[in-house]
C-alpha positions in Angstrom: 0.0 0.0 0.0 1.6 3.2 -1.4 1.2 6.6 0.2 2.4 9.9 0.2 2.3 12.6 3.0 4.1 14.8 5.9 5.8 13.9 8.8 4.2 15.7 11.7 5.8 14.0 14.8 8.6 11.6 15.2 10.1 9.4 17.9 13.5 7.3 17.1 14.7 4.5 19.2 18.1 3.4 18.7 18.8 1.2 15.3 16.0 -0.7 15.4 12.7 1.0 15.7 11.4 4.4 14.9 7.7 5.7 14.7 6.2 8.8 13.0 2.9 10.5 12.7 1.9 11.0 8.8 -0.5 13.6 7.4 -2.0 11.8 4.0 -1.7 14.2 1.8 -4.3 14.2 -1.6 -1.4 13.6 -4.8 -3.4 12.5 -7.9 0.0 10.6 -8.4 0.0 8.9 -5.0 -3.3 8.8 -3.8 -4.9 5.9 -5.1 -4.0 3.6 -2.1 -5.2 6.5 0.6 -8.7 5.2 0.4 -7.6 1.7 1.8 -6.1 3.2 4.9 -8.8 3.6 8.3 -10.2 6.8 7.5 -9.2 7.0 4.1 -7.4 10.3 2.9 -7.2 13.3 4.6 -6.3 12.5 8.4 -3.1 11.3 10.4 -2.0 7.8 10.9 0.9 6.8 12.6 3.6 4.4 10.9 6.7 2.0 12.6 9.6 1.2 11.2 11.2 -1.8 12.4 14.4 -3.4 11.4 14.3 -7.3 12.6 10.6 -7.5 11.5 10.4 -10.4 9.4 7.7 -9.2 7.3 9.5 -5.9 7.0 13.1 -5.8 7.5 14.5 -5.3 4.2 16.3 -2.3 4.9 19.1 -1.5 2.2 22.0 0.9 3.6 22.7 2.5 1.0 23.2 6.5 -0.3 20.4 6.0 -2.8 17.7 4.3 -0.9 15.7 2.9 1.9 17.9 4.1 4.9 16.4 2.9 8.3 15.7 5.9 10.6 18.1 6.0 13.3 18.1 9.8 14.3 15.4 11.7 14.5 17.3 14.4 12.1 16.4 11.4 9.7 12.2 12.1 10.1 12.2 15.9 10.0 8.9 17.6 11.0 7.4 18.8 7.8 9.1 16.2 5.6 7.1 15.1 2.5 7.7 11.2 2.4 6.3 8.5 0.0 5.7 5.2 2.3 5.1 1.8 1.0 3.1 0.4 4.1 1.3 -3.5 4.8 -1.6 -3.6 3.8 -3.0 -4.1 7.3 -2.9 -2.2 10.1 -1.6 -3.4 13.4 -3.6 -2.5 17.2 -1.5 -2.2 20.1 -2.9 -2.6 23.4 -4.0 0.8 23.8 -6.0 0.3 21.2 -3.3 2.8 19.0 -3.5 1.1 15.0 -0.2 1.5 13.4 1.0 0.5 9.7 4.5 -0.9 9.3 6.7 0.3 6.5 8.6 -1.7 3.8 10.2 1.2 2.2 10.1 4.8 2.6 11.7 7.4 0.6 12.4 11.8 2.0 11.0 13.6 -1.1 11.4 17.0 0.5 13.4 17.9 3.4 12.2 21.4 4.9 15.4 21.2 7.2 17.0 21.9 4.3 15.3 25.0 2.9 15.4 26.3 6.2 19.5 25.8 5.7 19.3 27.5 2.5 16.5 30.0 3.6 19.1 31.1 6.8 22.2 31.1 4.6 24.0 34.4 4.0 24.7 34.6 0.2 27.8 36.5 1.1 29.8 34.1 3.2 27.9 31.1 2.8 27.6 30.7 6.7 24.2 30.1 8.5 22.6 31.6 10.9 21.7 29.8 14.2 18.4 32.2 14.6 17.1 32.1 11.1 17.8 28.1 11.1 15.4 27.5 14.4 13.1 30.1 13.4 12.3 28.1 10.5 12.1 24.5 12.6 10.0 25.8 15.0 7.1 27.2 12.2 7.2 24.2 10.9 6.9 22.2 13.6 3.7 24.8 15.0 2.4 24.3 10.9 1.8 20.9 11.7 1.0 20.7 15.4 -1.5 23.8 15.5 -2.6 22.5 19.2 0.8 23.5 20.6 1.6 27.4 21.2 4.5 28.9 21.1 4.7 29.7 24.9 4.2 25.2 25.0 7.1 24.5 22.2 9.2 27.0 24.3 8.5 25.4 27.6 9.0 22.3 25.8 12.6 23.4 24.7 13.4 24.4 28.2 12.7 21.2 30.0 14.7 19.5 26.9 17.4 21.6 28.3 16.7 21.0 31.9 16.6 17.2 30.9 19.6 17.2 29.1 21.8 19.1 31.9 20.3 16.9 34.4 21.5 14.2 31.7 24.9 15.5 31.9 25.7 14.7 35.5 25.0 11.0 35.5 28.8 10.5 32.9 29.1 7.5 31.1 32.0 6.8 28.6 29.4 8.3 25.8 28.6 11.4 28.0 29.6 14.4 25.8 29.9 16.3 29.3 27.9 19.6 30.5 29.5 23.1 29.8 32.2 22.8 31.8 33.2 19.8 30.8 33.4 20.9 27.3 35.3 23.9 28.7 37.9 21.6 30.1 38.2 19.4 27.3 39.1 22.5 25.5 42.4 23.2 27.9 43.8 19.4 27.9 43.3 19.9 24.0 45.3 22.8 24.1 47.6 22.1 26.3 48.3 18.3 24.8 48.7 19.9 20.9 51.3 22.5 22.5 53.7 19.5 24.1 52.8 17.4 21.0 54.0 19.4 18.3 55.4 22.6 20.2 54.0 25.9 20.1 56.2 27.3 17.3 55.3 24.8 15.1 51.7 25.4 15.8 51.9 29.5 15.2 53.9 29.3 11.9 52.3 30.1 8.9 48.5 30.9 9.7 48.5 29.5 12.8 45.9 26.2 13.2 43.4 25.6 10.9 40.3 24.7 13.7 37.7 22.6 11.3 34.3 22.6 12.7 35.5 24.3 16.3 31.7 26.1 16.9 31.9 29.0 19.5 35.9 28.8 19.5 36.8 27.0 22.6 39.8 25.1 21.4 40.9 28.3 19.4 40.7 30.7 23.1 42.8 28.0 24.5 45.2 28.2 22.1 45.4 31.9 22.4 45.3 32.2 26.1 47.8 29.2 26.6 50.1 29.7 23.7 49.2 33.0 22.2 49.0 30.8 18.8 47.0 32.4 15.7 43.6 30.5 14.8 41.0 30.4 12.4 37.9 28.6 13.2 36.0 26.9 10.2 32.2 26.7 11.1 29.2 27.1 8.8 27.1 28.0 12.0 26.6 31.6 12.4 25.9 32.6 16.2 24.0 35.6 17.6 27.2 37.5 18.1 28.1 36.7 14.3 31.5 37.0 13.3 33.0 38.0 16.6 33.7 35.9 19.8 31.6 35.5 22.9 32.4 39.5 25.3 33.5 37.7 27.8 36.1 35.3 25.7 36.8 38.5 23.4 38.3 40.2 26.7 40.0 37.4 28.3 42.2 37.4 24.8 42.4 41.5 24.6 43.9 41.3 28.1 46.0 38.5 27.5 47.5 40.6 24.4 46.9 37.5 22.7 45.9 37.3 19.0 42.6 37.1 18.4 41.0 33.9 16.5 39.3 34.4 13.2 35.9 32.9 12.1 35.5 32.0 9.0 31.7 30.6 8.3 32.2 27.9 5.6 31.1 24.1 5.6 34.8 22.4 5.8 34.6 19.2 3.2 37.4 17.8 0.7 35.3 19.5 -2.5 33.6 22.8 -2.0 35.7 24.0 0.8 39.0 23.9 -1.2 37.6 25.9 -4.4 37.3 29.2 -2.7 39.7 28.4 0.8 42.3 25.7 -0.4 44.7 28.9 0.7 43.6 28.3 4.3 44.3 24.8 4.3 47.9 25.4 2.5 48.9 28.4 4.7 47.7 26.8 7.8 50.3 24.5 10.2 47.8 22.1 11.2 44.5 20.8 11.4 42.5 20.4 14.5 38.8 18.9 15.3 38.0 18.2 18.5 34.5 16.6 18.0 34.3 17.9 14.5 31.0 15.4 13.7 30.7 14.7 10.1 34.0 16.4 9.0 36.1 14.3 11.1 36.8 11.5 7.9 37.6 15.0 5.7 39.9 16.8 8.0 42.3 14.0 7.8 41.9 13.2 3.8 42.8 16.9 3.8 45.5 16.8 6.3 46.8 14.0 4.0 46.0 14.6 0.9 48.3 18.2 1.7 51.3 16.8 4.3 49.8 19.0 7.0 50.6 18.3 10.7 46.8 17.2 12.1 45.1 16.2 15.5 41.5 15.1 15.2 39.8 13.9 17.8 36.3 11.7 16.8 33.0 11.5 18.6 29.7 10.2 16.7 29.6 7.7 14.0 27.2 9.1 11.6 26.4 5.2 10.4 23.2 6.5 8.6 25.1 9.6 7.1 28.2 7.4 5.8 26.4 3.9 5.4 29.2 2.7 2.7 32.2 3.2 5.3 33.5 0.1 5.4 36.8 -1.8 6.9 38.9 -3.8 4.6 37.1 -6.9 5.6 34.2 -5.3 4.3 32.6 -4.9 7.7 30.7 -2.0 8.1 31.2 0.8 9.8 28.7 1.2 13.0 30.5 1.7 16.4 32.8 4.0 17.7 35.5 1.5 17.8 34.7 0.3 14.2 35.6 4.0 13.2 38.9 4.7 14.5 39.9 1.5 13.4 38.7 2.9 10.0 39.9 6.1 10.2 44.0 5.2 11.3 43.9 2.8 8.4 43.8 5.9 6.5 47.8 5.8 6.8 50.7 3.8 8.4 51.8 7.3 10.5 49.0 8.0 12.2 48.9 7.6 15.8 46.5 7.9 18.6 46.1 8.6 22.0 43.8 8.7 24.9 43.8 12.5 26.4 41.4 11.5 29.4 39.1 13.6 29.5 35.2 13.6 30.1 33.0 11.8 26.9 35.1 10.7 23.7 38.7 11.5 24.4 40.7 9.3 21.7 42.9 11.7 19.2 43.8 10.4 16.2 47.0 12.5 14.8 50.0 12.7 12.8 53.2 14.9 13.1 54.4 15.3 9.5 
């Protein structure tokens, strides 16, 4: 049974299940199976997506099709979506009916018109504000009953939750503010005895790839008065300058003064307009760099530069072909550093010990 419609909630439970709430929509293409559902066309139903079903686990991993859910980032409110559901619907025991899906396909992704809607045209960087504005009117578009004062209450006990989070640490634990703050220091302070603080200044000073409000770049001021630039695409409420309160800390340390520069770092698009940064620069850093952590060190090889990386999430769904020689794929946090120092026989790693993921991956060149 074939239907097309929008996502208007979403709930994803680890790498097996995943539900979602779809709004038919009326498609003269599409349509022809609406009638079938309960209801028919024109309401809400709500669809599960199970990998280990035996009726419906035939989920491919693959770039080009049927990618099982694993994030809710992967189900975005507002999303358009073709489903190919069972025919029959399934009652739990709250009397709830739910249709599982054999293959689903994103047809439109809002979350990225809102990414090209908050983009600057000048420097390609995106605004934080714009971005969320654009999230949260979807979101109220297609869950009218909530009001703003309830999707702002909503993100505060989010935030209360995940501080609350923060203070019961597990290996995975990315830490609360502070922790982040000090993971920044021991960074610092291990690139400086690593590779020496003259080698890090020369040229343009460190190349910081995905290094958000600057943390790892203050450190490297304050501690080492070394010259940054800080590669981001996010732009933040203060725009292209620093935090007050970190801009002063570096004006009284008559320490030089990082430099932001609001681009997406990859191995393509990056180098047409900034290959000079990567060239001029002594080394790249990423301390928790996300989705950029396999391309800052294809860079960092690719152009003999020094580079310290240090990896956090997996991104399994993003980069479902990563694979190990053995043709294993890539899906745990072990299974990528493995991956990633197989890149080349001189990298190294070590464990900084800090709070959260604290393995760095490097290579003095």
């Amino acid at each position: 049974m074939k239907v097309t419609g929008y996502i208007t909630r979403r709930r994803c439970i680890g790498k097996k299940l995943a539900f979602a709430d779809i709004q038919i929509a009326t498609n003269e293409d599409h349509d022809s199976d609406a009638n079938r559902l309960d209801g028919g066309q024109n309401k809400t139903i709500q669809v599960v997506f199970h990998r280990g079903d035996p009726e419906t686990d035939v989920w491919i991993d693959t770039l080009s099709s049927n990618i099982f859910p694993e994030r809710n980032t992967a189900l975005p409110y507002g999303g358009f979506v073709f489903l190919d559901l069972c025919d029959s619907s399934v009652e739990d025991r709250h009397g709830t009916k739910s249709y599982h899906v054999k293959s689903w396909e994103l047809l439109q992704n809002p979350r990225e018109e809102a990414i090209d809607n908050a983009r600057n045209i000048g420097t390609g960087g995106i605004s934080c504000s714009k971005y969320l504005k654009s999230r949260g009117e979807a979101f109220l578009k297609f869950n009218p009953q909530v009001s703003k004062n309830q999707l702002n209450m909503k993100r505060t006990m989010k935030r209360t939750h995940v501080s609350t989070s923060c203070r019961q640490q597990t290996e995975f634990s990315h830490g609360d503010n502070r922790a982040k703050a000090l993971r920044a220091k021991i960074f610092a302070a291990w690139l400086m005895e690593t590779f020496g603080r003259d080698k890090l200044a020369a040229n343009g000073g460190v190349l910081d790839v995905a290094g958000g409000k600057g943390k790892l770049s203050i450190e490297l001021s304050l501690q080492g008065k070394i010259p940054a630039t800080i590669v981001d695409p996010l732009v933040r409420k203060h725009g292209d300058k620093l935090e007050p309160r970190d801009a002063k800390r570096i004006q009284k340390a008559q320490a030089p003064h990082p430099t932001l520069l609001p681009k997406e770092f990859n191995g393509s698009t990056f180098l047409v307009d900034c290959e000079h940064v990567v060239t001029e620069s002594s080394i790249l850093v990423g301390l928790h760099p996300d989705e950029c952590t396999e391309d800052i060190l294809d860079v960092a090889l690719r152009y003999n530069k020094n580079v310290a990386v240090v990896p956090c999430c997996v991104f399994s769904g993003l980069f479902p072909l990563r694979a190990l020689p053995n043709g294993k794929a890539i899906r745990t946090y072990e299974d990528f550093l493995e991956y990633l120092l197989l890149k080349d026989e001189r990298l190294k790693w070590q464990d900084l010990g800090f709070e959260g993921r604290n393995i760095v991956i490097y290579l003095v060149s």
